[in-house]
C-alpha positions as a Python dict, from the first residue, in 0.01 Angstrom:
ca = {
    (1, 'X'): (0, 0, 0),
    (2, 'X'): (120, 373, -31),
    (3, 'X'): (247, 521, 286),
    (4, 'X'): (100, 815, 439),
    (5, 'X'): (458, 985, 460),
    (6, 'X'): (461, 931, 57),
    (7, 'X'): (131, 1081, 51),
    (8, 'X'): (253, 1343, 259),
    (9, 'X'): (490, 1444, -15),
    (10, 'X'): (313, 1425, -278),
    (11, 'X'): (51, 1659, -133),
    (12, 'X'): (314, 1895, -121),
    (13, 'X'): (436, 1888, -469),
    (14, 'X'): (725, 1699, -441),
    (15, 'X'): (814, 1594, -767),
    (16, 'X'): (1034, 1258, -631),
    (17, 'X'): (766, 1160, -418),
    (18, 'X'): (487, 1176, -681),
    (19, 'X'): (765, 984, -935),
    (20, 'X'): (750, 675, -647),
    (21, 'X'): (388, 700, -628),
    (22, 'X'): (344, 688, -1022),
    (23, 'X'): (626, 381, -1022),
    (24, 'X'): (399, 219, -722),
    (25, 'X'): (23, 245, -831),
    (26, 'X'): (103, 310, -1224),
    (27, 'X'): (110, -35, -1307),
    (28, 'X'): (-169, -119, -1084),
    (29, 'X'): (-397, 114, -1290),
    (30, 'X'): (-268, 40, -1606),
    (31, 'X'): (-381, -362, -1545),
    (32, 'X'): (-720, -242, -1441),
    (33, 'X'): (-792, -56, -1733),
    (34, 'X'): (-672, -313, -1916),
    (35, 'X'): (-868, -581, -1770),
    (36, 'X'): (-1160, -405, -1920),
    (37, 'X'): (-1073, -468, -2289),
    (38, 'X'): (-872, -149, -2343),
    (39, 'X'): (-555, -218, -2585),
    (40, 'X'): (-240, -115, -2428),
    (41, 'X'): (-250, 289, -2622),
    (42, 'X'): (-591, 295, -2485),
    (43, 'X'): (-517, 182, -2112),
    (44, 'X'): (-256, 407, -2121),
    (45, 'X'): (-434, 709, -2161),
    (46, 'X'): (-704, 653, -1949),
    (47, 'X'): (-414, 551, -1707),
    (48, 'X'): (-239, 904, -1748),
    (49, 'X'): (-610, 1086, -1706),
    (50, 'X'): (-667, 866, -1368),
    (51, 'X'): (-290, 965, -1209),
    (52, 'X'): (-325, 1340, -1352),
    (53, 'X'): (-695, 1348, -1184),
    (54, 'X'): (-454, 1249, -851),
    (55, 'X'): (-237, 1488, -891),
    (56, 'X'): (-523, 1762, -908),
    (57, 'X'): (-747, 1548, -633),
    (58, 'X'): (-450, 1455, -364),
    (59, 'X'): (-608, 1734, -124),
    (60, 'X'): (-901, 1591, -95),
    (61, 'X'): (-849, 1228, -20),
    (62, 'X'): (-931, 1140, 347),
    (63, 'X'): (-889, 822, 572),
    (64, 'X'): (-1156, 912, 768),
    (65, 'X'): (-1277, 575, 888),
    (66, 'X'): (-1076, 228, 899),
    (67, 'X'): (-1239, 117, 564),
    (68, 'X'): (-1120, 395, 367),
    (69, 'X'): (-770, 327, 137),
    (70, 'X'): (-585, 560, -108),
    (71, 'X'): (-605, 187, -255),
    (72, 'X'): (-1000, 222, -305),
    (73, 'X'): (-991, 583, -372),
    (74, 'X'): (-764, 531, -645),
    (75, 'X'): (-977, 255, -761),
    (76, 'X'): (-1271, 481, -731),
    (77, 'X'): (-1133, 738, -982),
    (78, 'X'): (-1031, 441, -1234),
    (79, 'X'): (-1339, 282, -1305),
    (80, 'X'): (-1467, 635, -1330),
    (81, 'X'): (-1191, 728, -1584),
    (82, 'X'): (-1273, 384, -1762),
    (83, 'X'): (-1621, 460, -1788),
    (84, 'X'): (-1594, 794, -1908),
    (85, 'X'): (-1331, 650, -2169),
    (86, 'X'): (-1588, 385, -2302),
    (87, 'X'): (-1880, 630, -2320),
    (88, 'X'): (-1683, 851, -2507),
    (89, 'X'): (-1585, 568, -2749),
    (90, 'X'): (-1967, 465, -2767),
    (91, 'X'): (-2066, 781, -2890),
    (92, 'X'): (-1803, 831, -3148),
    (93, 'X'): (-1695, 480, -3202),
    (94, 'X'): (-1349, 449, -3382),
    (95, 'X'): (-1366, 79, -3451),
    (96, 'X'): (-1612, -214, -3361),
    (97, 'X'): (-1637, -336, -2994),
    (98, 'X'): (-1679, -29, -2791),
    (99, 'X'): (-2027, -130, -2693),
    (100, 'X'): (-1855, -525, -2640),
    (101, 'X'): (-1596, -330, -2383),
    (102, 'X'): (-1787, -106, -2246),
    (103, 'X'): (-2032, -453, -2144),
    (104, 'X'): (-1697, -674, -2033),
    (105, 'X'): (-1635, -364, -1810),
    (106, 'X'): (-1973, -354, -1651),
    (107, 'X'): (-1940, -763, -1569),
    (108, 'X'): (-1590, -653, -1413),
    (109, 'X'): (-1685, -727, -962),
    (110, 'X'): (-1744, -397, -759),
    (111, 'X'): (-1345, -512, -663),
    (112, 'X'): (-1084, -693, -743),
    (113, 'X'): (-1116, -1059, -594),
    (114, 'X'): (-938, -1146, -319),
    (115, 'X'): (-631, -1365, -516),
    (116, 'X'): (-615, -1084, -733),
    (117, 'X'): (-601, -821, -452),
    (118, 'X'): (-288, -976, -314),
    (119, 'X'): (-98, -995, -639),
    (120, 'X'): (-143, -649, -696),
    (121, 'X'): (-108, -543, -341),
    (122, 'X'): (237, -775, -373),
    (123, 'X'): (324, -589, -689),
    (124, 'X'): (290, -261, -506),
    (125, 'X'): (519, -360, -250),
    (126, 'X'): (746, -512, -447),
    (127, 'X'): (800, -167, -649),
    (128, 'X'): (835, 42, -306),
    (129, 'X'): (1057, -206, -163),
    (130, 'X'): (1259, -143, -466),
    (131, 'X'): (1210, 253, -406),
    (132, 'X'): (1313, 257, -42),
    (133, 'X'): (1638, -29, -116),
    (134, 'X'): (1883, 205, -196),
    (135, 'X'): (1797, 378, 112),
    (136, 'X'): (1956, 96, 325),
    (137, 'X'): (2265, -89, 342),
    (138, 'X'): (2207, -450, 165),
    (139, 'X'): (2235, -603, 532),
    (140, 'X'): (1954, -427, 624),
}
Protein backbone atom coordinates (compact mmCIF):
# COMPACT_ATOMS: atom_id res chain seq x y z
CA UNK A 1 0.00 0.00 0.00
CA UNK A 2 1.20 3.73 -0.31
CA UNK A 3 2.47 5.21 2.86
CA UNK A 4 1.00 8.15 4.39
CA UNK A 5 4.58 9.85 4.60
CA UNK A 6 4.61 9.31 0.57
CA UNK A 7 1.31 10.81 0.51
CA UNK A 8 2.53 13.43 2.59
CA UNK A 9 4.90 14.44 -0.15
CA UNK A 10 3.13 14.25 -2.78
CA UNK A 11 0.51 16.59 -1.33
CA UNK A 12 3.14 18.95 -1.21
CA UNK A 13 4.36 18.88 -4.69
CA UNK A 14 7.25 16.99 -4.41
CA UNK A 15 8.14 15.94 -7.67
CA UNK A 16 10.34 12.58 -6.31
CA UNK A 17 7.66 11.60 -4.18
CA UNK A 18 4.87 11.76 -6.81
CA UNK A 19 7.65 9.84 -9.35
CA UNK A 20 7.50 6.75 -6.47
CA UNK A 21 3.88 7.00 -6.28
CA UNK A 22 3.44 6.88 -10.22
CA UNK A 23 6.26 3.81 -10.22
CA UNK A 24 3.99 2.19 -7.22
CA UNK A 25 0.23 2.45 -8.31
CA UNK A 26 1.03 3.10 -12.24
CA UNK A 27 1.10 -0.35 -13.07
CA UNK A 28 -1.69 -1.19 -10.84
CA UNK A 29 -3.97 1.14 -12.90
CA UNK A 30 -2.68 0.40 -16.06
CA UNK A 31 -3.81 -3.62 -15.45
CA UNK A 32 -7.20 -2.42 -14.41
CA UNK A 33 -7.92 -0.56 -17.33
CA UNK A 34 -6.72 -3.13 -19.16
CA UNK A 35 -8.68 -5.81 -17.70
CA UNK A 36 -11.60 -4.05 -19.20
CA UNK A 37 -10.73 -4.68 -22.89
CA UNK A 38 -8.72 -1.49 -23.43
CA UNK A 39 -5.55 -2.18 -25.85
CA UNK A 40 -2.40 -1.15 -24.28
CA UNK A 41 -2.50 2.89 -26.22
CA UNK A 42 -5.91 2.95 -24.85
CA UNK A 43 -5.17 1.82 -21.12
CA UNK A 44 -2.56 4.07 -21.21
CA UNK A 45 -4.34 7.09 -21.61
CA UNK A 46 -7.04 6.53 -19.49
CA UNK A 47 -4.14 5.51 -17.07
CA UNK A 48 -2.39 9.04 -17.48
CA UNK A 49 -6.10 10.86 -17.06
CA UNK A 50 -6.67 8.66 -13.68
CA UNK A 51 -2.90 9.65 -12.09
CA UNK A 52 -3.25 13.40 -13.52
CA UNK A 53 -6.95 13.48 -11.84
CA UNK A 54 -4.54 12.49 -8.51
CA UNK A 55 -2.37 14.88 -8.91
CA UNK A 56 -5.23 17.62 -9.08
CA UNK A 57 -7.47 15.48 -6.33
CA UNK A 58 -4.50 14.55 -3.64
CA UNK A 59 -6.08 17.34 -1.24
CA UNK A 60 -9.01 15.91 -0.95
CA UNK A 61 -8.49 12.28 -0.20
CA UNK A 62 -9.31 11.40 3.47
CA UNK A 63 -8.89 8.22 5.72
CA UNK A 64 -11.56 9.12 7.68
CA UNK A 65 -12.77 5.75 8.88
CA UNK A 66 -10.76 2.28 8.99
CA UNK A 67 -12.39 1.17 5.64
CA UNK A 68 -11.20 3.95 3.67
CA UNK A 69 -7.70 3.27 1.37
CA UNK A 70 -5.85 5.60 -1.08
CA UNK A 71 -6.05 1.87 -2.55
CA UNK A 72 -10.00 2.22 -3.05
CA UNK A 73 -9.91 5.83 -3.72
CA UNK A 74 -7.64 5.31 -6.45
CA UNK A 75 -9.77 2.55 -7.61
CA UNK A 76 -12.71 4.81 -7.31
CA UNK A 77 -11.33 7.38 -9.82
CA UNK A 78 -10.31 4.41 -12.34
CA UNK A 79 -13.39 2.82 -13.05
CA UNK A 80 -14.67 6.35 -13.30
CA UNK A 81 -11.91 7.28 -15.84
CA UNK A 82 -12.73 3.84 -17.62
CA UNK A 83 -16.21 4.60 -17.88
CA UNK A 84 -15.94 7.94 -19.08
CA UNK A 85 -13.31 6.50 -21.69
CA UNK A 86 -15.88 3.85 -23.02
CA UNK A 87 -18.80 6.30 -23.20
CA UNK A 88 -16.83 8.51 -25.07
CA UNK A 89 -15.85 5.68 -27.49
CA UNK A 90 -19.67 4.65 -27.67
CA UNK A 91 -20.66 7.81 -28.90
CA UNK A 92 -18.03 8.31 -31.48
CA UNK A 93 -16.95 4.80 -32.02
CA UNK A 94 -13.49 4.49 -33.82
CA UNK A 95 -13.66 0.79 -34.51
CA UNK A 96 -16.12 -2.14 -33.61
CA UNK A 97 -16.37 -3.36 -29.94
CA UNK A 98 -16.79 -0.29 -27.91
CA UNK A 99 -20.27 -1.30 -26.93
CA UNK A 100 -18.55 -5.25 -26.40
CA UNK A 101 -15.96 -3.30 -23.83
CA UNK A 102 -17.87 -1.06 -22.46
CA UNK A 103 -20.32 -4.53 -21.44
CA UNK A 104 -16.97 -6.74 -20.33
CA UNK A 105 -16.35 -3.64 -18.10
CA UNK A 106 -19.73 -3.54 -16.51
CA UNK A 107 -19.40 -7.63 -15.69
CA UNK A 108 -15.90 -6.53 -14.13
CA UNK A 109 -16.85 -7.27 -9.62
CA UNK A 110 -17.44 -3.97 -7.59
CA UNK A 111 -13.45 -5.12 -6.63
CA UNK A 112 -10.84 -6.93 -7.43
CA UNK A 113 -11.16 -10.59 -5.94
CA UNK A 114 -9.38 -11.46 -3.19
CA UNK A 115 -6.31 -13.65 -5.16
CA UNK A 116 -6.15 -10.84 -7.33
CA UNK A 117 -6.01 -8.21 -4.52
CA UNK A 118 -2.88 -9.76 -3.14
CA UNK A 119 -0.98 -9.95 -6.39
CA UNK A 120 -1.43 -6.49 -6.96
CA UNK A 121 -1.08 -5.43 -3.41
CA UNK A 122 2.37 -7.75 -3.73
CA UNK A 123 3.24 -5.89 -6.89
CA UNK A 124 2.90 -2.61 -5.06
CA UNK A 125 5.19 -3.60 -2.50
CA UNK A 126 7.46 -5.12 -4.47
CA UNK A 127 8.00 -1.67 -6.49
CA UNK A 128 8.35 0.42 -3.06
CA UNK A 129 10.57 -2.06 -1.63
CA UNK A 130 12.59 -1.43 -4.66
CA UNK A 131 12.10 2.53 -4.06
CA UNK A 132 13.13 2.57 -0.42
CA UNK A 133 16.38 -0.29 -1.16
CA UNK A 134 18.83 2.05 -1.96
CA UNK A 135 17.97 3.78 1.12
CA UNK A 136 19.56 0.96 3.25
CA UNK A 137 22.65 -0.89 3.42
CA UNK A 138 22.07 -4.50 1.65
CA UNK A 139 22.35 -6.03 5.32
CA UNK A 140 19.54 -4.27 6.24
Amino acid sequence: SVHSSLLMRVRADDPDGWRQLVHICGPLVQRWTRRTGLNEADAADVSQEVLRSVHQNIQNFRRDAPADSFRGWLWTITQNKTLDFHRRRMRNPIAAGGTAACEQFQELPAAPEDAELYDETLGMVRRALAILQGDFQPQT
